[in-house]
Each structure stands twice: as structure tokens, then as C-alpha cells.
C-alpha positions as CSV (number, residue, x, y, z in Angstrom):
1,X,-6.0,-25.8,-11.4
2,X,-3.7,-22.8,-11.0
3,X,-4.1,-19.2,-11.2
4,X,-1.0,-16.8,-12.4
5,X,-0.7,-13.9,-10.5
6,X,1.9,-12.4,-12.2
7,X,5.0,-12.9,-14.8
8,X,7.4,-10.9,-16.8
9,X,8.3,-11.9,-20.3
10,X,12.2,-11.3,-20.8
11,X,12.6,-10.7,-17.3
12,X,13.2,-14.9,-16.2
13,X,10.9,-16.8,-14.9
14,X,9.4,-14.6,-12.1
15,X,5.8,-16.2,-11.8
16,X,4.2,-16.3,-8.2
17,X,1.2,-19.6,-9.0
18,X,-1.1,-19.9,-6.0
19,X,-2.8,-23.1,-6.7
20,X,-5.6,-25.4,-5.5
21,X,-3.9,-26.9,-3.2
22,X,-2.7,-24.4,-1.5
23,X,-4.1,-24.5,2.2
24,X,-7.1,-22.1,2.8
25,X,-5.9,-22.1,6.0
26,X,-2.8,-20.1,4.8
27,X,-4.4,-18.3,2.3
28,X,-6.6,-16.7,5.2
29,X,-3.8,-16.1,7.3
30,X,-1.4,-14.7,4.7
31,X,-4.7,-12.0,3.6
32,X,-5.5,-11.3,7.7
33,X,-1.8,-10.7,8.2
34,X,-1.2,-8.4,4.7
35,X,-4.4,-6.5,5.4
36,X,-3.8,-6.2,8.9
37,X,-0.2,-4.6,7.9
38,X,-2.2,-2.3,5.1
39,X,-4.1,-1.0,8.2
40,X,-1.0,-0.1,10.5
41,X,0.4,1.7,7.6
42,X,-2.4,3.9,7.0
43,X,-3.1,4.6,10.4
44,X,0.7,5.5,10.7
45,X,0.3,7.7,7.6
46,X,-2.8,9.8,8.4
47,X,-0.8,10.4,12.1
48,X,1.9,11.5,9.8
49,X,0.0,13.6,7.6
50,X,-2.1,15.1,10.3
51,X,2.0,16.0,12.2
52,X,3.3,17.0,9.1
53,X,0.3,19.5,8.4
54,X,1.6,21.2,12.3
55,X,5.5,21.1,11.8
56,X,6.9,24.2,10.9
57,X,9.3,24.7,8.2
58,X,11.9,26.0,9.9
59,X,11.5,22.8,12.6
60,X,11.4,20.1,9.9
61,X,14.6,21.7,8.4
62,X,16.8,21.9,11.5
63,X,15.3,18.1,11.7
64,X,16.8,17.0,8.7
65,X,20.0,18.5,8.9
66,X,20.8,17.3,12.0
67,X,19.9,13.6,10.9
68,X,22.4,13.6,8.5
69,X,24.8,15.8,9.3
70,X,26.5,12.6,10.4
71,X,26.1,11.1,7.0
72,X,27.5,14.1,5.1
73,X,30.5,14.5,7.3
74,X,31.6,11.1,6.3
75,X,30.5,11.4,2.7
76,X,29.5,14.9,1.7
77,X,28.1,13.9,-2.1
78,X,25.4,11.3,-0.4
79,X,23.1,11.4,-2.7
80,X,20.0,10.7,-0.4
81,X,21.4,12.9,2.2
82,X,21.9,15.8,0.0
83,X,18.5,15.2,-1.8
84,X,17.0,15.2,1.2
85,X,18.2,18.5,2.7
86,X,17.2,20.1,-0.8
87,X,13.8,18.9,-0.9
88,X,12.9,20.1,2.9
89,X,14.9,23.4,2.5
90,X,13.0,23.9,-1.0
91,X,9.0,22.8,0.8
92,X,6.7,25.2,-0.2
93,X,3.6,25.4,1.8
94,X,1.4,24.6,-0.9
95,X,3.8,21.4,-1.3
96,X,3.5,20.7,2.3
97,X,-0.2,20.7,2.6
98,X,-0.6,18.6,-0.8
99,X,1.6,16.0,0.8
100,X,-0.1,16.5,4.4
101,X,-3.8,16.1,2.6
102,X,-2.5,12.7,0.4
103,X,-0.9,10.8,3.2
104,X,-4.1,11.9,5.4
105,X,-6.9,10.8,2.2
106,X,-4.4,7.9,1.5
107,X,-4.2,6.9,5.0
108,X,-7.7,7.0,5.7
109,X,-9.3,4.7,2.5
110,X,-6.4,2.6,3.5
111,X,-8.3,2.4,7.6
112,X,-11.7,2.6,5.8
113,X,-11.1,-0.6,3.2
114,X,-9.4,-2.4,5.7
115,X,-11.9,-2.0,8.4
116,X,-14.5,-3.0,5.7
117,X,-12.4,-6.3,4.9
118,X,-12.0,-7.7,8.2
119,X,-15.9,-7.2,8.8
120,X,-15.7,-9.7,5.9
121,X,-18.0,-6.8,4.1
122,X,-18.5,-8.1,0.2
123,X,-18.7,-4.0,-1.0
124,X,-15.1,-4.2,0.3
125,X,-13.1,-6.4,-2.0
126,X,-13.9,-4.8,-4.6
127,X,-13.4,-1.4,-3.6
128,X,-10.2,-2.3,-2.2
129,X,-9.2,-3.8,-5.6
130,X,-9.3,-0.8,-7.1
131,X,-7.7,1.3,-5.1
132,X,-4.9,-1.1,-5.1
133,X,-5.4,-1.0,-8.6
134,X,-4.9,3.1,-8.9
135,X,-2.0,2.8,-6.2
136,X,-0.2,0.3,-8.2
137,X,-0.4,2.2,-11.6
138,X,0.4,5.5,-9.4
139,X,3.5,3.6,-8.2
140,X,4.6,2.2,-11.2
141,X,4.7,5.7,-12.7
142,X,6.3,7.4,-10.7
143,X,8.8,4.8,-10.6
144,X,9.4,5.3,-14.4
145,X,10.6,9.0,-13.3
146,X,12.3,8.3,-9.8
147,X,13.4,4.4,-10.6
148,X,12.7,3.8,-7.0
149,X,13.4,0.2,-5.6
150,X,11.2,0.9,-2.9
151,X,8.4,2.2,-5.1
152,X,9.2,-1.1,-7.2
153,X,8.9,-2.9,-3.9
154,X,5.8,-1.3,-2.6
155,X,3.9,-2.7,-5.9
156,X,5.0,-5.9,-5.7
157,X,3.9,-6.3,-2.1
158,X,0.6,-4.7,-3.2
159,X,0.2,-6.9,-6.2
160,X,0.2,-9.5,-3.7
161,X,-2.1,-8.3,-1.3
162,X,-4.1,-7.5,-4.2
163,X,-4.0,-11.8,-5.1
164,X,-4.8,-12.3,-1.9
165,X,-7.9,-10.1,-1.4
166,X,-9.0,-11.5,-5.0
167,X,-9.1,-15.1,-3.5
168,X,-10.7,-14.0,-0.4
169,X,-13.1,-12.6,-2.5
170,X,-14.1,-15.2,-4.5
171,X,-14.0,-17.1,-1.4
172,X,-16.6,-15.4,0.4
173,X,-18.8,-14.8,-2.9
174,X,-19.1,-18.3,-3.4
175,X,-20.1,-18.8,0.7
176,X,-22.9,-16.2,-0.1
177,X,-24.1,-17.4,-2.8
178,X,-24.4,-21.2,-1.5
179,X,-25.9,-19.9,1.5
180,X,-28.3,-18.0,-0.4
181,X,-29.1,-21.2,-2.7
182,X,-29.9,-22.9,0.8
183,X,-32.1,-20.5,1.8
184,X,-33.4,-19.1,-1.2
185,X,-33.8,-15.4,-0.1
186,X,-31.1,-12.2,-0.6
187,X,-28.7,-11.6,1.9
188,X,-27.3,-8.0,0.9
């Protein structure tokens, strides 16, 4: 029995196929590992939405200009350089707390689900499916404007940690409801 995660028609044969008899073993270790990561990053982004909220403008320019200044003296059309100088000397405040208040809400529901999975707590998985759900359509849009390889990236890796958090899912479902056939009474 095999379940397809994903594939792409015209694209080659790009299925990932987690099967029965893949080891559970793994399968825990590869979702405690993935979710453990999904944590760290959204700890590290509400930090750096709550620092970005306190930089000031001025700061966070001289910043940029000095990490690339390198960059451009050796090639002065670098795209991502010169992107990146226009886009911090161009920050709005209003831009700057919209970005400061996503990566802060992003960050925590990121902390929040992930504390909530690792407690093994069933109202998790699903909740976290859907957020991964939302960030994975976000993504893909955005990378139909930017045509970001890391945005293209990010969703794959979220895809998978989305698989992952599916089977552990069903896993601890079907451990809930064969204790409660044992013991005949509710337990949530």
C-alpha cells in the first residue's frame, strides 16, 4: 500500500511514495526532526520581527550598505545587492511594521502548533495542516510574481513536513481510537 505525496505531470517523474514499509521508527524521527526545525525557525522569526520592529531606518540602511558594498565594488549591477539596497532605502514605516507584525504572528503559530505537536496534542495536526496549507498557497503565489527558488524550496520542504505531520496524525488517531475501543469511554 502506498500513499503519493506529490507529483507533477510534464514535469518527469518527481513522485516522493512513503509506503508501508517504511519504518515508523523513521517516520517519527524524520516528523520530530522537521517539526523540531519548524520550531527554531519561528522562534528565530518572532526574535527578528520583535528587532526589526526596534531598528531604525537610518541603522538598517547603513547595515545593508556596508554588507554589500563588497559585493557591488566587484560587480556593481548585482542584482540581489542592488535590490537589496533599494528595498531598505525605499522601507516605509508602515512597510516595516507589516513585515515586523507577520514575521512576529507567523513566528508565533509556528511556536504555538509546534509546541501543540510535540505534546502529541490531536487539536494540533490538524491545525497545523492548515496553516501549512495557507503557507504553501501564500508561497506558491508569491512565487508566481517573484519566481523565487527559495520560495519554491520553502514549499517543498513544507509539503513534506506537511506528509509527515499527516501520517503522524493518522498514527496517533488510530492509537486513540484503539485505546478508546479497549476502554470504552472518551478520552478528549
Amino acid at each position: 500500500m502506498s500513499m503519493m505525496l506529490w507529483s507533477g505531470k510534464g514535469r518527469g517523474n518527481l513522485a516522493a511514495e512513503v509506503t508501508s514499509e517504511t519504518s515508523p521508527q523513521l517516520v517519527d524521527r524524520l516528523f520530530a526532526a522537521s517539526v523540531l526545525v519548524k520550531g527554531v525557525d519561528g522562534v528565530l522569526e518572532t526574535i527578528g520581527g520583535i528587532l526589526f520592529m526596534f531598528v531604525n531606518p537610518k541603522a538598517l540602511n547603513s547595515l545593508i550598505i556596508s554588507f554589500t558594498a563588497h559585493e557591488l565594488s566587484e560587480d556593481p549591477d548585482d542584482w540581489f545587492a542592488t535590490t537589496l539596497r533599494d528595498v531598505v532605502h525605499n522601507l516605509s514605516s508602515d512597510t516595516k511594521l507589516f513585515v515586523s507584525a507577520y514575521l512576529v504572528a507567523h513566528g508565533l503559530i509556528k511556536v504555538f502548533l509546534v509546541a501543540g505537536l510535540l505534546r502529541k496534542k490531536l487539536w494540533a495536526y490538524p491545525a497545523a495542516l492548515w496553516f501549512l496549507g495557507i503557507f504553501i498557497l501564500y508561497q506558491l503565489y508569491r512565487f508566481s510574481h517573484t519566481h523565487s527558488l527559495g520560495l519554491l524550496a520553502l514549499s517543498a520542504f513544507d509539503l513534506f513536513v506537511a506528509s509527515l505531520v499527516w501520517l503522524e496524525y493518522r498514527s496517533r488517531k488510530q492509537h486513540v481510537y484503539n485505546v478508546m475501543g479497549t476502554s470504552g469511554e472518551r478520552l478528549f
